[in-house]
N, C-alpha and C positions, 0 to 999 in steps of 0.2 A: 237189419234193415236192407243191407245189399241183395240177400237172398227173397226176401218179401219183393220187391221191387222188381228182380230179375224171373220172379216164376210166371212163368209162361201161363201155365193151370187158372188162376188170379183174373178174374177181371182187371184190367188197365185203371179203370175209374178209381174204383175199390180198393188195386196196389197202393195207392196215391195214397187212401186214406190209412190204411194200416201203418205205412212208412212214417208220418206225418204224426201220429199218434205211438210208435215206438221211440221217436224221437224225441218227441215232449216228454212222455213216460223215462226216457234213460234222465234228461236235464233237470226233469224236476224231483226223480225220484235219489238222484246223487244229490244233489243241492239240498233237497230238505233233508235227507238223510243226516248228511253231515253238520246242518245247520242246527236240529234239532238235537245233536249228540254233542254238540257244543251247549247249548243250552240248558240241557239235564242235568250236567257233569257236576255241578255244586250240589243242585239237588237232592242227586243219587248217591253222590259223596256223605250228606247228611242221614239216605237212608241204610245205607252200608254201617254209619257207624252206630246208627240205632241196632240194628244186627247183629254187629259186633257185641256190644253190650251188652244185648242178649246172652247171644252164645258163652259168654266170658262172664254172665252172671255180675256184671259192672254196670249198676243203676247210673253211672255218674260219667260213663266213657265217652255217652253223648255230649251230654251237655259241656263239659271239662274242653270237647275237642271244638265246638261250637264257640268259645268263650278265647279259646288258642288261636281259634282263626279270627277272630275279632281284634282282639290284640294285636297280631301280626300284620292286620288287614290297617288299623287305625298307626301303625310304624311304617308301614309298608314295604316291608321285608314279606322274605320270600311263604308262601302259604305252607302249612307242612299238609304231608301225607297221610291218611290215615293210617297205611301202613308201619310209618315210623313212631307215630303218635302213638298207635298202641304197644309196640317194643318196651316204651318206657312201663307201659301201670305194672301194678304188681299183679294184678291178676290175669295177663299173658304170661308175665315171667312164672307164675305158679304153672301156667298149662304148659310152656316150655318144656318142663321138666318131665314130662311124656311127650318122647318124640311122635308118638302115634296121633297122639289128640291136638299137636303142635300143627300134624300135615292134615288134617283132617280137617280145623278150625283154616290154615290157611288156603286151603283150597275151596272152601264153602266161600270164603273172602273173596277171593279171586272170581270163581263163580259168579259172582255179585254184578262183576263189572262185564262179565261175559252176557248174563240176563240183561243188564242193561241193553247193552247192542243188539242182541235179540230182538229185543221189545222196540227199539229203535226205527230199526231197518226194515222188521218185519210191519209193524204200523203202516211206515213211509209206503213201503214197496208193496204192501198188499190191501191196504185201504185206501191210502190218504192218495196216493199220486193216479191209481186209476179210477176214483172217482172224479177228482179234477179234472182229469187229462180229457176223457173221452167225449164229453160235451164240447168243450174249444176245438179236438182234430177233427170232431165231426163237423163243425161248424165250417170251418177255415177249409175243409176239402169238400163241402157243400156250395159255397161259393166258387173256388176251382172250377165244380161240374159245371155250375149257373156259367159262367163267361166263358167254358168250353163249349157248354150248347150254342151262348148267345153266339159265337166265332164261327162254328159252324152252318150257322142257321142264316151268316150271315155269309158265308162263302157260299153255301149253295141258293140260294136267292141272288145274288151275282154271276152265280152259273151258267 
């Protein structure tokens, strides 16, 4: 924004509106980012362990961890982890027992929550905040221009 602002090259007018519209874009694009990654987080939580269950050939990992968080949720202790949750079934501790398919299954895991963010940030930051933004910073430095005209229109008419 500093650099936008200080280029010489730039229309003045114009600076105004690019600054104006970077800054809406950083505010809203942090704010929804995080706000929507907050959001997800149960969500994607449920869709990870669908996956899980998948991968692990465990028809029941969902619904079993669905059911654990209900539980927990109506005692109101602390939520568990999918991670932990699945340590206990028998069919990790089966894939355990190959270390290869062990790093393999948890890194696809991990992965999970990295797509998440992905899908997140990349939405916010590259859809959702510049279509919002650019109609309001146009607007709001449209008017700017309008009462810079009307100021000068009105100091050279007092000239």
């Amino acid at each position: 924004m500093q650099r936008t602002y200080t280029n010489k090259k730039l229309d003045e007018d114009r600076r105004n509106t690019l600054v104006v519209n970077q800054g809406l874009t950083l505010l809203l694009s942090t704010a929804g980012a995080y706000t929507m990654d907050k959001y997800m987080t149960n969500w994607w939580e449920n869709v990870t362990a669908r996956f899980a269950g998948h991968l692990l050939s465990d028809k029941e990992l969902h619904n079993d961890f669905l059911n654990k968080k209900n539980e927990i949720k109506a005692s109101k202790g602390k939520m568990p982890k999918l991670d932990e949750f699945m340590k206990e079934r028998a069919s990790f501790k089966a894939l355990a027992k190959d270390e290869t398919a062990k790093t393999i299954f948890e890194s696809k895991i991990h992965g999970m929550g990295l797509l998440k963010s992905m899908i997140v940030f990349g939405f916010v930051y590259r859809f959702f905040v510049p279509v919002v933004v650019t109609k309001p910073a146009n607007k709001l430095c449209d008017i700017y221009l309008q009462k810079k005209h009307e100021k000068e229109a009105m100091l050279a008419k007092n000239a």
